[in-house]
TIMARLUM-184327 format. One record per residue (C-alpha): x, y, z. Coordinates in pm, whole numbers, plus 50000, padded with zeros to 5 digits. Layout:
% residues N
X	Y	Z
X	Y	Z
...
//
This chain:
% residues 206
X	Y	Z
51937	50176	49906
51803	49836	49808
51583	49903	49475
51328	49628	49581
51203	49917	49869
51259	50181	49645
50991	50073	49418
50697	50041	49694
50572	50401	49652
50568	50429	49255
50372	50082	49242
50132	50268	49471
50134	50594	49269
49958	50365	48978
49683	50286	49167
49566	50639	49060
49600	50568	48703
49493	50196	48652
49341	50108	48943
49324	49790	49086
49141	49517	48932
48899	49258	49172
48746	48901	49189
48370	48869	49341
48400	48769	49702
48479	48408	49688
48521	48123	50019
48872	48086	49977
49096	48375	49943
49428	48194	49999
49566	48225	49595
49507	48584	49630
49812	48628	49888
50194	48515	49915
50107	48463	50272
49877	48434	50581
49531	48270	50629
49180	48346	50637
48928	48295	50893
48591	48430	50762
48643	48847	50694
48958	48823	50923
49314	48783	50786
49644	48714	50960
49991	48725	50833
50202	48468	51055
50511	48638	50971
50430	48983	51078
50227	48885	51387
49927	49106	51180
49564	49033	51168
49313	49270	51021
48942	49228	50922
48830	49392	50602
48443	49444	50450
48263	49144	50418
48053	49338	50082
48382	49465	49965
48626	49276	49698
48967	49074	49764
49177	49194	49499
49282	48929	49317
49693	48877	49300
49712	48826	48945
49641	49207	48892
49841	49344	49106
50108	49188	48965
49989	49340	48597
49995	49652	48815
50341	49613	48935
50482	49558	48555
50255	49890	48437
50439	50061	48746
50764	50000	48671
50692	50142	48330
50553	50433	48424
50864	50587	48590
51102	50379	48363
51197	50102	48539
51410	49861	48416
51578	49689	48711
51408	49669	49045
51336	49332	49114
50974	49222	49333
51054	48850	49400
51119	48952	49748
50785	49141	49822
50509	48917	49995
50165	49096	49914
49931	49046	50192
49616	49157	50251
49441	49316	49976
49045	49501	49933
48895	49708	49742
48518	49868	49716
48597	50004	49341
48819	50152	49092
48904	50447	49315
48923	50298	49678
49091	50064	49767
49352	49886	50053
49698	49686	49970
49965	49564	50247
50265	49397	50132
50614	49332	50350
50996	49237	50253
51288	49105	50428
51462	49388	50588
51800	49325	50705
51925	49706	50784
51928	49905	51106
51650	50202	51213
51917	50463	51015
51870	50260	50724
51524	50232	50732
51465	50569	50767
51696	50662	50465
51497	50456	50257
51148	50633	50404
51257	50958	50272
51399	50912	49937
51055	50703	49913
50936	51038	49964
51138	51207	49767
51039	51028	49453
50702	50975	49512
50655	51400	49445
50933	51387	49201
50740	51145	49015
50410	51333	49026
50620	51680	48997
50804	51562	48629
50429	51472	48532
50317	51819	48584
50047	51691	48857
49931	51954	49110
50045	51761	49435
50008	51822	49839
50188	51595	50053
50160	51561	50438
50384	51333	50636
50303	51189	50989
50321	50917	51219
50009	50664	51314
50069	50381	51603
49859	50088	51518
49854	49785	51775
50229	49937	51947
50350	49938	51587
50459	50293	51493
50393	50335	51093
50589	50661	50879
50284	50805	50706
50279	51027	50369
49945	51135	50238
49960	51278	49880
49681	51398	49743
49635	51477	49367
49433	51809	49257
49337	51916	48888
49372	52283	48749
49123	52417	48964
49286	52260	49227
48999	52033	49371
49123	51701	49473
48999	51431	49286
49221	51133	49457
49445	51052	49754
49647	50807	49847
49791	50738	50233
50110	50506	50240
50191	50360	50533
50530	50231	50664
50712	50028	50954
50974	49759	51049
50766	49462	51195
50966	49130	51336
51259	49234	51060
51029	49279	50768
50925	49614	50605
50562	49622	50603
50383	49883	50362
50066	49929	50400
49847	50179	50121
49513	50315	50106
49363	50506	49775
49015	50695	49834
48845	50976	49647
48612	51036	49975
48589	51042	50312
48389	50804	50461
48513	50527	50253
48906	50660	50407
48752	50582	50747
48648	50268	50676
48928	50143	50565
49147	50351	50831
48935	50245	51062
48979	49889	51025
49376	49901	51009
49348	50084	51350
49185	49836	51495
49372	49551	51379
49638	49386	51604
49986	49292	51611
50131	49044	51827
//
């Protein structure tokens, strides 16, 4: 299993802990991605055929600190090798510390056996992670279709002692023109989920 997809889901998991860190909404928003344009509130990736609008009052997060999120990440579950040159991050929003929407993608040169493979030991070690942590932890995998694109879905949510959630996270999978495209929203309610969902639903890709 290439390491470089391996590490997708525990760079998520973080966003729990740190949280991802924002710029105030700014003109140009091209630094802020490894690829794709803006047009207004609308972004398109070229390579994956992807465009999505996102909240015109909410925040681009900034790249910088999502790559200071990657290197806490990688510490958190200990790890010392994966590389993330590969990984293009994409479109990326937030409203505040706790909700929040990242997309990313990578080369992907395997077969639909492969892919899958690397979907459920992503699973796998997503709960193991929160599991050795002694985190009270529901998970709930699925499918969504978005646009004719078919995305592996795995919803953990996080609950204290009394267990009452206090944060959840949807990760969001699929081969697009070769590439592995992740896709991951963190909420801690409702409304701002469907906002976010909402807006990835209705985004295209051609």
């Amino acid at each position: 299993m290439n390491l470089k997809h391996a590490i997708i889901p525990a760079l998520s998991i973080a966003l729990f802990v740190v949280g991802a860190c924002g710029s105030p909404a700014k003109k140009d928003y091209s630094k802020e991605v490894d690829e794709g344009t803006f047009d207004g509130n609308k972004y398109t990736s070229q390579a994956l055929g992807w465009t999505m609008e996102f909240p015109d009052n909410w925040i681009i997060t900034t790249k910088s600190s999502l790559e200071s999120l990657d290197e806490r990440s990688k510490e958190s579950v200990n790890d010392t090798t994966s590389n993330m040159s590969g990984i293009k991050r994409t479109l990326a929003f937030q409203k505040n510390f706790d909700n929040n929407f990242q997309s990313s993608w990578e080369a992907f040169s395997g077969d639909e056996a492969a892919y899958k493979r690397i979907i459920a030991a992503n699973h796998v070690r997503i709960y193991t992670n929160y599991l050795e942590r002694n985190m009270y932890t529901d998970t709930i995998p699925g499918k969504l279709t978005v646009s004719g694109v078919t995305f592996d879905t795995y919803e953990v949510s996080l609950n204290n002692r009394e267990a009452k959630v206090f944060a959840t996270q949807l990760l969001m999978n699929a081969l697009v023109k070769g590439k592995f495209m992740t896709v991951t929203i963190s909420y801690n309610n409702e409304a701002d989920k469907q906002k976010m969902l909402g807006l990835f639903k209705k985004s295209t890709f051609k």
